[in-house]
C-alpha positions in Angstrom: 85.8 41.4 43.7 86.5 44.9 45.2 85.0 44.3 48.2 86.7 41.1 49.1 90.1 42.9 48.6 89.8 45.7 50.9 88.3 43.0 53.4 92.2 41.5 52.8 93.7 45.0 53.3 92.3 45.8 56.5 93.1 42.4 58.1 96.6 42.8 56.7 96.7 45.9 58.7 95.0 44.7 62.1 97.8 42.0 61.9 100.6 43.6 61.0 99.5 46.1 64.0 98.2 43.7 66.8 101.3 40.8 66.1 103.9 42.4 67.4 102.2 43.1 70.5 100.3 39.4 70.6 104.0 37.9 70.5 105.5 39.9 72.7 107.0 37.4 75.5 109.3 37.9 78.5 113.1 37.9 77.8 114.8 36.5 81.0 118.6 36.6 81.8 120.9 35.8 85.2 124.1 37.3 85.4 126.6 37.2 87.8 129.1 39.9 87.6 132.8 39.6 88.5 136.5 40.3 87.9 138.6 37.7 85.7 142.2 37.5 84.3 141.9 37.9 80.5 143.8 39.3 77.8 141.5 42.2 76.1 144.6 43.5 73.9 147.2 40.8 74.6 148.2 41.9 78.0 147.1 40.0 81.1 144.5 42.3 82.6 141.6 42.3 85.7 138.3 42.8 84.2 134.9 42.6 84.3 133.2 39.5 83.2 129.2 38.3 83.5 128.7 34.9 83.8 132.7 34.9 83.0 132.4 36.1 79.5 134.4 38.9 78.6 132.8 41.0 76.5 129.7 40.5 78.2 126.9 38.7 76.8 124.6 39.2 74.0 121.3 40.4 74.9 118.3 39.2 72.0 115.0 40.9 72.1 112.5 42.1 69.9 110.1 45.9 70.4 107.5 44.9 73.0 109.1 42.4 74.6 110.0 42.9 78.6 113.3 42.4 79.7 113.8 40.5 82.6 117.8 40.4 84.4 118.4 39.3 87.4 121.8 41.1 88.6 124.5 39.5 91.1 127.6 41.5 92.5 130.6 39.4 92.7 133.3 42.0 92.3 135.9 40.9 94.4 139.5 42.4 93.4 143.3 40.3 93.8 143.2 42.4 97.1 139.6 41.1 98.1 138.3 44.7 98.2 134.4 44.9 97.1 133.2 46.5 95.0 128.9 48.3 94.2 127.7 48.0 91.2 124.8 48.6 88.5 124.0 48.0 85.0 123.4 51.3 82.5 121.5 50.1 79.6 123.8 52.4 77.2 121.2 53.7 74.8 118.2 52.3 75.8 115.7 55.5 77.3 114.0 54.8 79.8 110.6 56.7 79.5 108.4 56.5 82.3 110.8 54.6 83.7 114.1 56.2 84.6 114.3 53.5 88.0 115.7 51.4 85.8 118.3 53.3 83.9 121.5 52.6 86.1 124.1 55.0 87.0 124.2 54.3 91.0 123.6 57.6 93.0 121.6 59.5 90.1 118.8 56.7 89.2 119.5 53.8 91.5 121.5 52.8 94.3 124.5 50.4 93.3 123.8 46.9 94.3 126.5 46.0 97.1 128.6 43.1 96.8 126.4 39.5 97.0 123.6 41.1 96.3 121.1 40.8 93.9 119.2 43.2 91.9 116.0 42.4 89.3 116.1 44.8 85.8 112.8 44.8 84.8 111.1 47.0 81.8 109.4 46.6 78.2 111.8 47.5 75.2 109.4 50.5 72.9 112.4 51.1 71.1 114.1 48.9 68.3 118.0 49.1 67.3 121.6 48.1 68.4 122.7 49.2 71.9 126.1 48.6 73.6 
Protein backbone atom coordinates (compact mmCIF):
# COMPACT_ATOMS: atom_id res chain seq x y z
CA UNK A 1 0.00 0.00 0.00
CA UNK A 2 3.00 2.26 0.55
CA UNK A 3 4.39 1.71 -2.49
CA UNK A 4 1.39 2.55 -4.59
CA UNK A 5 1.07 5.90 -2.73
CA UNK A 6 4.39 7.33 -3.40
CA UNK A 7 3.88 6.08 -7.09
CA UNK A 8 0.69 8.78 -6.74
CA UNK A 9 3.01 11.43 -5.10
CA UNK A 10 5.58 11.52 -7.71
CA UNK A 11 3.06 11.69 -10.61
CA UNK A 12 1.24 14.43 -8.67
CA UNK A 13 4.52 16.26 -8.86
CA UNK A 14 5.63 15.56 -12.63
CA UNK A 15 2.11 17.02 -13.42
CA UNK A 16 1.80 19.69 -11.41
CA UNK A 17 5.51 20.59 -12.86
CA UNK A 18 5.24 19.63 -16.65
CA UNK A 19 1.20 21.21 -17.05
CA UNK A 20 1.81 24.43 -16.95
CA UNK A 21 4.39 24.30 -19.50
CA UNK A 22 2.31 21.45 -21.63
CA UNK A 23 -0.57 24.17 -21.81
CA UNK A 24 1.16 26.88 -22.42
CA UNK A 25 -0.47 28.36 -25.89
CA UNK A 26 0.08 31.62 -27.75
CA UNK A 27 -1.94 34.70 -26.66
CA UNK A 28 -2.54 36.88 -29.81
CA UNK A 29 -3.90 40.47 -29.89
CA UNK A 30 -4.22 43.41 -32.85
CA UNK A 31 -4.36 46.77 -31.80
CA UNK A 32 -4.69 49.83 -33.46
CA UNK A 33 -3.64 52.79 -31.58
CA UNK A 34 -5.31 56.29 -31.96
CA UNK A 35 -6.65 59.51 -30.55
CA UNK A 36 -10.50 59.76 -29.61
CA UNK A 37 -12.91 62.39 -28.02
CA UNK A 38 -13.88 60.91 -24.60
CA UNK A 39 -14.71 62.14 -21.30
CA UNK A 40 -12.01 60.43 -18.78
CA UNK A 41 -13.22 62.82 -15.73
CA UNK A 42 -16.29 64.42 -17.25
CA UNK A 43 -14.56 66.91 -19.46
CA UNK A 44 -14.38 66.37 -23.23
CA UNK A 45 -10.70 65.35 -23.79
CA UNK A 46 -8.24 63.91 -26.85
CA UNK A 47 -6.90 60.61 -25.78
CA UNK A 48 -5.42 57.60 -26.50
CA UNK A 49 -7.58 54.79 -27.38
CA UNK A 50 -6.64 50.97 -28.83
CA UNK A 51 -9.06 49.51 -30.88
CA UNK A 52 -11.10 52.70 -29.60
CA UNK A 53 -11.45 51.62 -26.03
CA UNK A 54 -10.43 54.01 -23.60
CA UNK A 55 -8.85 52.56 -20.98
CA UNK A 56 -7.22 50.19 -23.14
CA UNK A 57 -7.94 46.70 -23.29
CA UNK A 58 -7.53 43.90 -20.97
CA UNK A 59 -4.76 41.63 -21.70
CA UNK A 60 -5.44 37.65 -20.24
CA UNK A 61 -2.57 35.34 -20.00
CA UNK A 62 -1.35 32.79 -17.92
CA UNK A 63 3.00 32.06 -16.80
CA UNK A 64 4.42 30.36 -19.94
CA UNK A 65 2.23 31.54 -22.29
CA UNK A 66 3.79 33.85 -25.26
CA UNK A 67 2.30 37.01 -25.97
CA UNK A 68 1.77 37.80 -29.29
CA UNK A 69 0.54 41.95 -30.24
CA UNK A 70 0.63 43.18 -33.33
CA UNK A 71 0.97 47.10 -32.90
CA UNK A 72 -0.57 49.81 -35.45
CA UNK A 73 0.21 53.71 -35.15
CA UNK A 74 -2.80 55.74 -35.90
CA UNK A 75 -2.09 58.88 -33.85
CA UNK A 76 -3.33 61.50 -35.85
CA UNK A 77 -4.19 64.73 -33.65
CA UNK A 78 -7.40 67.58 -34.50
CA UNK A 79 -4.37 69.28 -36.26
CA UNK A 80 -3.45 66.12 -38.30
CA UNK A 81 0.13 66.16 -36.79
CA UNK A 82 1.59 62.39 -36.34
CA UNK A 83 2.65 61.13 -33.95
CA UNK A 84 5.65 57.64 -32.98
CA UNK A 85 4.76 55.50 -30.75
CA UNK A 86 5.58 52.24 -28.62
CA UNK A 87 4.08 50.08 -25.99
CA UNK A 88 6.06 49.71 -22.32
CA UNK A 89 4.76 46.69 -20.76
CA UNK A 90 4.63 48.58 -17.22
CA UNK A 91 5.93 45.95 -14.94
CA UNK A 92 6.58 43.18 -16.95
CA UNK A 93 10.85 42.54 -16.97
CA UNK A 94 12.01 41.73 -19.72
CA UNK A 95 14.94 39.21 -19.05
CA UNK A 96 16.92 38.24 -21.83
CA UNK A 97 14.82 40.15 -23.63
CA UNK A 98 15.00 43.95 -23.10
CA UNK A 99 14.00 44.39 -27.32
CA UNK A 100 10.85 44.16 -26.25
CA UNK A 101 10.48 46.42 -23.37
CA UNK A 102 9.31 49.76 -25.09
CA UNK A 103 10.43 53.17 -24.18
CA UNK A 104 11.39 54.38 -28.00
CA UNK A 105 15.05 55.68 -28.14
CA UNK A 106 16.36 53.55 -24.99
CA UNK A 107 15.07 49.77 -26.02
CA UNK A 108 13.32 50.26 -29.37
CA UNK A 109 12.67 52.64 -31.98
CA UNK A 110 9.00 54.15 -31.85
CA UNK A 111 6.88 52.80 -34.57
CA UNK A 112 6.04 55.86 -37.00
CA UNK A 113 2.63 56.63 -37.87
CA UNK A 114 0.88 53.65 -40.18
CA UNK A 115 3.17 51.41 -39.21
CA UNK A 116 3.11 48.31 -37.64
CA UNK A 117 5.13 46.66 -35.05
CA UNK A 118 4.91 42.70 -33.71
CA UNK A 119 5.37 42.38 -29.54
CA UNK A 120 6.46 39.15 -29.23
CA UNK A 121 7.88 37.34 -25.75
CA UNK A 122 6.92 34.44 -23.22
CA UNK A 123 5.34 35.80 -19.77
CA UNK A 124 7.96 33.79 -16.75
CA UNK A 125 6.35 36.05 -14.38
CA UNK A 126 2.73 35.85 -12.85
CA UNK A 127 0.70 39.00 -11.32
CA UNK A 128 -1.28 42.18 -12.25
CA UNK A 129 0.55 44.74 -14.51
CA UNK A 130 -0.81 48.12 -15.71
Amino acid sequence: MLHNLNIIVYLNIVLQFWVPLVCAKDVIFDFTVSYADRYPDGVKKQVIVINDVFPGPTIRAKIHDTLIVRITNQLRDKDNATYPTSVHWHGIEMFRKPWWDGPDGITQCAIPYGKSMQYKFTLDQAGTYW
